[in-house]
N, CA, C and O of each residue as an XYZ file, in Angstrom:
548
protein
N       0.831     -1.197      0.000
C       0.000      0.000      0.000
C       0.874      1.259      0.000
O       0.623      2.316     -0.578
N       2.204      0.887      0.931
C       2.641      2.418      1.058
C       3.529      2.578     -0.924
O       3.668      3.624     -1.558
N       3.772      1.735     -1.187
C       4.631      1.676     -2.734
C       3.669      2.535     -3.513
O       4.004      3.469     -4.240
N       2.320      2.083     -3.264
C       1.438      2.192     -4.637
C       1.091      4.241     -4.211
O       0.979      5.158     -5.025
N       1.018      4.294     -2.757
C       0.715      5.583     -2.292
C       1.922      6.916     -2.863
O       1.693      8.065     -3.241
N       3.051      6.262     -2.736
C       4.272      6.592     -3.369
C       4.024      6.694     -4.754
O       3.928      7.838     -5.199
N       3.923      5.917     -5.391
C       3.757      6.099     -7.085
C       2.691      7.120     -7.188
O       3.022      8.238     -7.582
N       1.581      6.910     -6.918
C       0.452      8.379     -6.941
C       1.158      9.440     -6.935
O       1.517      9.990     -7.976
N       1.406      9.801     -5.931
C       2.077     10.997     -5.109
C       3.061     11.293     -6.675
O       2.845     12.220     -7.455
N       3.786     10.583     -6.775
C       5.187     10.623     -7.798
C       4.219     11.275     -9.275
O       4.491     12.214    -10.023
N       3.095     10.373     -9.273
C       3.153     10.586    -10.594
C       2.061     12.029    -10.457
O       2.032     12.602    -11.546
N       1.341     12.602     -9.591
C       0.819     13.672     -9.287
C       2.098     14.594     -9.690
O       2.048     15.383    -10.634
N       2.815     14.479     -9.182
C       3.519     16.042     -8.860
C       4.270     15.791    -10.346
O       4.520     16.927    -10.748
N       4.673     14.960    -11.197
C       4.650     14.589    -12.792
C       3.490     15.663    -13.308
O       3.849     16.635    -13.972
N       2.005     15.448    -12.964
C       1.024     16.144    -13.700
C       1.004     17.362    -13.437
O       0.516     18.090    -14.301
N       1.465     17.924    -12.304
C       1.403     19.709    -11.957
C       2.739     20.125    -12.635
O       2.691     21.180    -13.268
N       3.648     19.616    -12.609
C       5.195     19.642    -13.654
C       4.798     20.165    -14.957
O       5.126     21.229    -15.482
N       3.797     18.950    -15.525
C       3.900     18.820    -16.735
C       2.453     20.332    -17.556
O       2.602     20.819    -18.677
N       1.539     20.617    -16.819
C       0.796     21.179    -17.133
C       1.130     22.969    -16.827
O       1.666     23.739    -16.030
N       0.510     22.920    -17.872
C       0.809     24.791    -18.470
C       0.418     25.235    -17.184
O      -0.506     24.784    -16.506
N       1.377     26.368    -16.839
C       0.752     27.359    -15.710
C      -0.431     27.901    -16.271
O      -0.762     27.315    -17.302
N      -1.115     28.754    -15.957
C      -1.906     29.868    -16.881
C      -1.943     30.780    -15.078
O      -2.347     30.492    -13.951
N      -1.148     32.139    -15.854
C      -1.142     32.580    -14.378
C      -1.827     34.359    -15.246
O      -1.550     35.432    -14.710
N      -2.696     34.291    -16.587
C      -3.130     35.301    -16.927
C      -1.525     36.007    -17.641
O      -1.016     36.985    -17.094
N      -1.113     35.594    -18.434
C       0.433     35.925    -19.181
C      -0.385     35.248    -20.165
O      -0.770     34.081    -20.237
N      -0.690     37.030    -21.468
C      -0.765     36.354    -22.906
C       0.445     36.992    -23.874
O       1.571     37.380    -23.563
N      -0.218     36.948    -25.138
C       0.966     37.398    -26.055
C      -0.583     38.214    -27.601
O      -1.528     37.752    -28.240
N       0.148     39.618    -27.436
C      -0.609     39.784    -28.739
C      -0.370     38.931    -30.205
O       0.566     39.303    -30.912
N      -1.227     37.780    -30.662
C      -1.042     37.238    -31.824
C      -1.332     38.119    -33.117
O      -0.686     37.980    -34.156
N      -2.102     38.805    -32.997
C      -2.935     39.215    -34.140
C      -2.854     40.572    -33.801
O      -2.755     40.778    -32.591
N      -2.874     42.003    -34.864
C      -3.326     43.452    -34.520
C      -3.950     44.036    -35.942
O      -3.436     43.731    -37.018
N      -4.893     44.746    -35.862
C      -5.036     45.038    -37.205
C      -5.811     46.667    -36.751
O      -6.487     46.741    -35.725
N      -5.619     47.744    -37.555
C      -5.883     48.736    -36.954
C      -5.196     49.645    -35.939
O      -3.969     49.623    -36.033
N      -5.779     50.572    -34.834
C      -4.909     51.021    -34.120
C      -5.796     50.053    -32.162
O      -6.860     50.032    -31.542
N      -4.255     49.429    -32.068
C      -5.094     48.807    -30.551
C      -4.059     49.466    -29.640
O      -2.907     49.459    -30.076
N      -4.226     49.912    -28.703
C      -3.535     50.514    -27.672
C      -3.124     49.326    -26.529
O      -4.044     48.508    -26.542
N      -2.469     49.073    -25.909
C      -2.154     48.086    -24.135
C      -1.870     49.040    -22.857
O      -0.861     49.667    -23.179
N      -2.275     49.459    -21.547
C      -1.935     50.082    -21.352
C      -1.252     48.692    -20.062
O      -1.780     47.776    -19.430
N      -0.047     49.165    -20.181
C       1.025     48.412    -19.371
C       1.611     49.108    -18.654
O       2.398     49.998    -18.979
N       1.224     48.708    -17.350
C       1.665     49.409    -16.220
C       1.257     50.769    -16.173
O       0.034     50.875    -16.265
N       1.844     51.803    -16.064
C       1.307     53.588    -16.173
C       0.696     54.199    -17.443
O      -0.163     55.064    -17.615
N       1.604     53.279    -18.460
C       1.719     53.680    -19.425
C       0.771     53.258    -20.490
O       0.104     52.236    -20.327
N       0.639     54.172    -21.865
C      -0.165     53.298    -22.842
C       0.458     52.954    -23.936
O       1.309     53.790    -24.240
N       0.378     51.942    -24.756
C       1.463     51.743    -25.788
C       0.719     51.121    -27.126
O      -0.150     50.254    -27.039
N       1.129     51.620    -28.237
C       0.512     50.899    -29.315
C       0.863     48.994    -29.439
O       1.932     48.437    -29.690
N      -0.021     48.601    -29.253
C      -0.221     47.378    -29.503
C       1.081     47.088    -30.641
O       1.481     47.969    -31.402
N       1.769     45.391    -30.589
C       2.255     44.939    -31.928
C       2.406     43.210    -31.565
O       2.534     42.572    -30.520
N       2.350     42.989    -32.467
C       2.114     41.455    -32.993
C       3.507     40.734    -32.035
O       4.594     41.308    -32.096
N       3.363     39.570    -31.252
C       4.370     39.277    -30.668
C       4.686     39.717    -28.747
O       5.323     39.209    -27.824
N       3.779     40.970    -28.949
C       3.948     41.894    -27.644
C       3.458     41.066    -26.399
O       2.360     40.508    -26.417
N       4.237     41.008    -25.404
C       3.956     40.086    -24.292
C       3.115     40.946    -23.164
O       3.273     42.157    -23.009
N       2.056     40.014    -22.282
C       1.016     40.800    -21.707
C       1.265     40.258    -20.345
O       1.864     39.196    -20.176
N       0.856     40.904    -19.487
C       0.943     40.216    -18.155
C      -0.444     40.439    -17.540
O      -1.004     41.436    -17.997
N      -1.102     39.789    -16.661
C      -2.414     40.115    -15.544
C      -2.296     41.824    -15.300
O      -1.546     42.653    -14.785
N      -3.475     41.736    -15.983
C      -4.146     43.331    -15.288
C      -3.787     44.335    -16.746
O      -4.636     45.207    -16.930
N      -2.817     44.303    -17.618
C      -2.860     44.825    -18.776
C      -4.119     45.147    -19.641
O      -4.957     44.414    -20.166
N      -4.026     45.920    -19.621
C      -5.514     46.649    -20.426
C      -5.710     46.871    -21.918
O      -5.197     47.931    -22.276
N      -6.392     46.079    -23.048
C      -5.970     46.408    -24.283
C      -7.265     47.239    -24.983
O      -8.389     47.084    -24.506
N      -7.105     47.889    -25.827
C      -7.776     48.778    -25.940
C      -8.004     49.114    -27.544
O      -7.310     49.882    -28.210
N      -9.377     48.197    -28.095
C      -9.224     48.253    -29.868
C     -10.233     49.198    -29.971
O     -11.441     49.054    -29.781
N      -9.208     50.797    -30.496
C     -10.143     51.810    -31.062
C     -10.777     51.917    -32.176
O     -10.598     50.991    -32.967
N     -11.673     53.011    -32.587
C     -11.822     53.028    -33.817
C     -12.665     51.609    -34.829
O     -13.863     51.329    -34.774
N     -11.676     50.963    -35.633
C     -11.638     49.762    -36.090
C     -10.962     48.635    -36.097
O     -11.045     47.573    -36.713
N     -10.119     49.180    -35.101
C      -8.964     48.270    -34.257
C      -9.373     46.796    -34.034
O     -10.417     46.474    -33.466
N      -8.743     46.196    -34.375
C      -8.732     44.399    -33.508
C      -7.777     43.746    -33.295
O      -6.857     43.461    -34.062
N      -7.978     43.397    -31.967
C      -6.412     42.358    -31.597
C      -6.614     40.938    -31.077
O      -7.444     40.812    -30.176
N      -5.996     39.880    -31.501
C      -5.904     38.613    -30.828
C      -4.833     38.634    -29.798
O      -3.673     39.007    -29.974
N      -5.455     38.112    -28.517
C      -4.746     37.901    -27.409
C      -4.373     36.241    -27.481
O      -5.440     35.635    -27.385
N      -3.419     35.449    -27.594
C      -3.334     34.493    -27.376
C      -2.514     33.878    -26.053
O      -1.516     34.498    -25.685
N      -2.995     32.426    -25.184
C      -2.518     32.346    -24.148
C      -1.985     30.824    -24.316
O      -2.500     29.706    -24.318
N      -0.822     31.309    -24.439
C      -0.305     29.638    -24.790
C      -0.779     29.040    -25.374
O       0.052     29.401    -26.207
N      -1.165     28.606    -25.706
C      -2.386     27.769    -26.916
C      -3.439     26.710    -26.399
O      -3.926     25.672    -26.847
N      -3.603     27.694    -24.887
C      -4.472     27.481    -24.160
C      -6.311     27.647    -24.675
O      -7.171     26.813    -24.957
N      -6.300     29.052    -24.608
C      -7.408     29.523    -26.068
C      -6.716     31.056    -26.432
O      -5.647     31.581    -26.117
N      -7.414     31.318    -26.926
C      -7.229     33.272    -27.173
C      -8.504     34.605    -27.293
O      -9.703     34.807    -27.490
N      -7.914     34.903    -27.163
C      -9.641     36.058    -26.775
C      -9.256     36.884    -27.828
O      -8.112     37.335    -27.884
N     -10.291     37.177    -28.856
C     -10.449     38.551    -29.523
C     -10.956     39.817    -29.320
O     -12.136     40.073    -29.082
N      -9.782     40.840    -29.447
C     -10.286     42.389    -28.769
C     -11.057     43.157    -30.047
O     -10.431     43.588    -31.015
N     -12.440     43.256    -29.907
C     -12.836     43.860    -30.974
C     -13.417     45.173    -31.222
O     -14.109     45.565    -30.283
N     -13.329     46.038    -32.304
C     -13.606     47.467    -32.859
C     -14.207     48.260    -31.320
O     -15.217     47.821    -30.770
N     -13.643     49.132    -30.907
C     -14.158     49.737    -29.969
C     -14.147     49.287    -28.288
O     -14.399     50.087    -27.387
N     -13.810     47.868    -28.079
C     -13.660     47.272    -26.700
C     -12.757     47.318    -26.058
O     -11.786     47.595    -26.763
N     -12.393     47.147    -24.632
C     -11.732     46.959    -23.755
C     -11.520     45.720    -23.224
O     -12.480     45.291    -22.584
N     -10.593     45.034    -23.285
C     -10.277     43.500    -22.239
C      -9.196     43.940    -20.885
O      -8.430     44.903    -20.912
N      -9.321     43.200    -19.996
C      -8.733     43.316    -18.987
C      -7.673     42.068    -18.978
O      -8.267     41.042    -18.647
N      -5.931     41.785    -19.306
C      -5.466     40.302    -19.836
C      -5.816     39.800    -17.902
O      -5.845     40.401    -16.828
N      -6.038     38.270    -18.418
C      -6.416     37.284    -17.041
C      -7.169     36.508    -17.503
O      -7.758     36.468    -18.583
N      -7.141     35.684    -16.405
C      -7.916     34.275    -16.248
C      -9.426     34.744    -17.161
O      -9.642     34.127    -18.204
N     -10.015     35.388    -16.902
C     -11.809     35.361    -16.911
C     -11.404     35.729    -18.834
O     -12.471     36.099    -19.325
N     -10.370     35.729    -19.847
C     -10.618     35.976    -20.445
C     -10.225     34.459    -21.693
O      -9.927     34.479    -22.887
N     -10.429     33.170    -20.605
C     -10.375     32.023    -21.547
C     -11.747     31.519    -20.746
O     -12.214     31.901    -19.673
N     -12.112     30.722    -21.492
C     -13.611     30.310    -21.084
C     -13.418     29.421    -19.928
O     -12.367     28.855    -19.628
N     -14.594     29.357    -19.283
C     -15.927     30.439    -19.540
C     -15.591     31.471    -19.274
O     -14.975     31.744    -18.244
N     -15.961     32.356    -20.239
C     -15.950     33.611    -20.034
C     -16.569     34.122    -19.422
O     -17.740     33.968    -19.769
N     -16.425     34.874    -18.396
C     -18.039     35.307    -17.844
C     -18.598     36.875    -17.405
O     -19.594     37.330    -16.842
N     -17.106     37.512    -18.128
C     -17.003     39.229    -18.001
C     -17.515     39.890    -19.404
O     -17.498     41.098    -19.642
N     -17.951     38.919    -20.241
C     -18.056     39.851    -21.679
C     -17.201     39.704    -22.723
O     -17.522     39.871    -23.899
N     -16.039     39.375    -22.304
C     -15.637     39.430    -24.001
C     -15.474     37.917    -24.011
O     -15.755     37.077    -23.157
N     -14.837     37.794    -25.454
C     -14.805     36.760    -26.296
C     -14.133     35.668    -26.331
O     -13.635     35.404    -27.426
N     -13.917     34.786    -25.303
C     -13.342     33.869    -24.951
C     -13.398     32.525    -26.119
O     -14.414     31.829    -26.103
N     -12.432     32.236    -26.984
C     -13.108     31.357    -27.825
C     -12.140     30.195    -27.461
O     -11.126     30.634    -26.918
N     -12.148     29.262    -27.555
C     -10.969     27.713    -27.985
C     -11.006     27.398    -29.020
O     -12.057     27.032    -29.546
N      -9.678     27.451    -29.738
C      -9.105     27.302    -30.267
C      -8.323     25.944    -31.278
O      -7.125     25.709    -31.440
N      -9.224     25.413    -31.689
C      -9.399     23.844    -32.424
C      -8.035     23.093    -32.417
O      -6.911     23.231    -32.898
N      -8.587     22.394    -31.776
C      -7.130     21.042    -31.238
C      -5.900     21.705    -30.313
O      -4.741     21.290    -30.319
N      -6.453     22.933    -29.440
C      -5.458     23.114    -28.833
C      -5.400     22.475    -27.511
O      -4.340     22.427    -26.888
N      -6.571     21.950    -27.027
C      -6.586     21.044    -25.997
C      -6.311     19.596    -25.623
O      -6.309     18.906    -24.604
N      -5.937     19.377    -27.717
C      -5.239     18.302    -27.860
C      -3.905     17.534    -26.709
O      -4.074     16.551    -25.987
N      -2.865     18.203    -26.830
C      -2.081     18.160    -25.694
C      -2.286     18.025    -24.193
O      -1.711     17.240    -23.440
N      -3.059     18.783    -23.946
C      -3.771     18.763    -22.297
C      -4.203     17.036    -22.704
O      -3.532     16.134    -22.202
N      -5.091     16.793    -23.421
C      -5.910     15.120    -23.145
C      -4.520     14.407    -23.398
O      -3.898     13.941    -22.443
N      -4.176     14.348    -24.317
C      -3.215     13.261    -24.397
C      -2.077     12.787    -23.146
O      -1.773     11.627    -22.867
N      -1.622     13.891    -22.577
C      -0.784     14.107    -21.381
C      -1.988     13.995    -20.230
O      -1.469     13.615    -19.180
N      -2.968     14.135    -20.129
C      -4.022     13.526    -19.329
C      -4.186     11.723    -19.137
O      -4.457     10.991    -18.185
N      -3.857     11.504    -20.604
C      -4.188      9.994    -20.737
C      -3.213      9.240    -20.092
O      -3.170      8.226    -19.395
N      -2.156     10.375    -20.721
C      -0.482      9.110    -20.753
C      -0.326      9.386    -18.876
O       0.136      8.355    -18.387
N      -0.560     10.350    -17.908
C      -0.353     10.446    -16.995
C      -1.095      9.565    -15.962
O      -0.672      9.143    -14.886
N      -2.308      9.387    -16.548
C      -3.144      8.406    -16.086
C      -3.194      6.754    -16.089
O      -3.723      5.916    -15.359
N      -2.531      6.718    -17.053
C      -2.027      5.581    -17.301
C      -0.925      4.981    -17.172
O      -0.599      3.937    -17.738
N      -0.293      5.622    -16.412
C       0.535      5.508    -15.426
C       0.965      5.585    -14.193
O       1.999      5.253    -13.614
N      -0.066      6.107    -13.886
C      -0.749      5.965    -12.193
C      -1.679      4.651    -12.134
O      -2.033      4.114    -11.085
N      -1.984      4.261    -13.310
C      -2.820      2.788    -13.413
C      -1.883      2.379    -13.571
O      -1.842      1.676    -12.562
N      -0.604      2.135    -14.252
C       0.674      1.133    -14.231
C       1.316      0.799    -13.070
O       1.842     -0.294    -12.865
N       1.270      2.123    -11.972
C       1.817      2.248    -10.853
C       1.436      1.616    -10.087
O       2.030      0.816     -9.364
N      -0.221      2.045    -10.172
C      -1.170      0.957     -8.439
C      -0.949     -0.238     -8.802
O      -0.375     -0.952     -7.980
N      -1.421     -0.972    -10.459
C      -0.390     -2.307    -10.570
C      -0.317     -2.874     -9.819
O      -1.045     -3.497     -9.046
N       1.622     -2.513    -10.163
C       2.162     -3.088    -10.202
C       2.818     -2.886     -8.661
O       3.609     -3.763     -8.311
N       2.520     -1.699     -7.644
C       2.655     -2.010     -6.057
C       1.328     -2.204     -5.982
O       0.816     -1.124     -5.687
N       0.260     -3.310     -6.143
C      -0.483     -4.046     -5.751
C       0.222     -5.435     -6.104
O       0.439     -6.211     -5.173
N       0.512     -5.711     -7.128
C       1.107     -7.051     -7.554
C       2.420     -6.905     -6.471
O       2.579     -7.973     -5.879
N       3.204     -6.068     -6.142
C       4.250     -6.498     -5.360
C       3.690     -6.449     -4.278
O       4.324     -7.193     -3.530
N       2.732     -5.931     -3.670
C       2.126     -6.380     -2.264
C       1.710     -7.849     -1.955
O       1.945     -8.509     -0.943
N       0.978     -8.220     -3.169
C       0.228     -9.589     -3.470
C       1.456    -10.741     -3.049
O       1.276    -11.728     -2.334
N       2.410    -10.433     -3.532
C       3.510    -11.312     -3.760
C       4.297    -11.455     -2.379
O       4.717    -12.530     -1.950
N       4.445    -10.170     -1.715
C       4.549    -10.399     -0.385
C       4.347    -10.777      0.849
O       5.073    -10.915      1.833
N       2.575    -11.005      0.495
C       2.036    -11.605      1.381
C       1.463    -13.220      1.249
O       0.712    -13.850      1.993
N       2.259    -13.671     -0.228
C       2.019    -15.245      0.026
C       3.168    -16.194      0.751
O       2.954    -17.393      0.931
């Protein structure tokens, strides 16, 4: 019991290792128009590549639009005239208003590393069940 409690444990802290932080850190993918960020004090014209941190404010004037992307977690689109706040509430569910979309097969990775991690915490109990078994004949 204590082997198999051990392998859990082992292969847990494997799955928090292995999985994306998301601590609200995006990246402007997309800009088209004039989009403003205001980062930190300051306000700055948006550009393709531009790294965002929690609490960054983006700002598509006019006819402005920007893709926020978050690791390829999902990405939120800033559109003509709106305000996003970068953070958590802006991958789904969304539940502040803007546009939280996912992003086709990007959750691919998350399942697969779901599977393979799991299935190895099933390899684990196993096989310290089979060595328990064996110990006690």
């Amino acid at each position: 019991m204590k082997k198999a409690v051990v392998a859990v444990v082992v292969a847990a802290m494997g799955f928090v290792a292995a999985a994306p932080a998301f601590a609200g850190e995006g990246v402007v993918s997309a800009v088209d128009g004039k989009v403003m960020v205001r980062h930190g004090d300051a306000f700055v014209p948006a550009s393709s590549g531009m790294k965002l941190v929690d609490g960054d404010i983006v700002s598509a004037l006019d006819k402005g639009h920007a893709v926020v992307a978050y690791g390829g977690l999902c990405s939120a689109e800033v559109g003509a005239g709106t305000t996003s706040v970068v953070g958590p509430a802006l991958c789904p569910p969304a539940t502040t208003g803007q546009l939280g979309s996912v992003m086709g097969g990007d959750y691919m990775p998350l399942i697969i590393g779901g599977l393979v991690i799991g299935g190895g915490i099933t390899a684990a109990v196993i096989v310290a069940n089979r060595s328990n078994d064996g110990a006690s004949n």
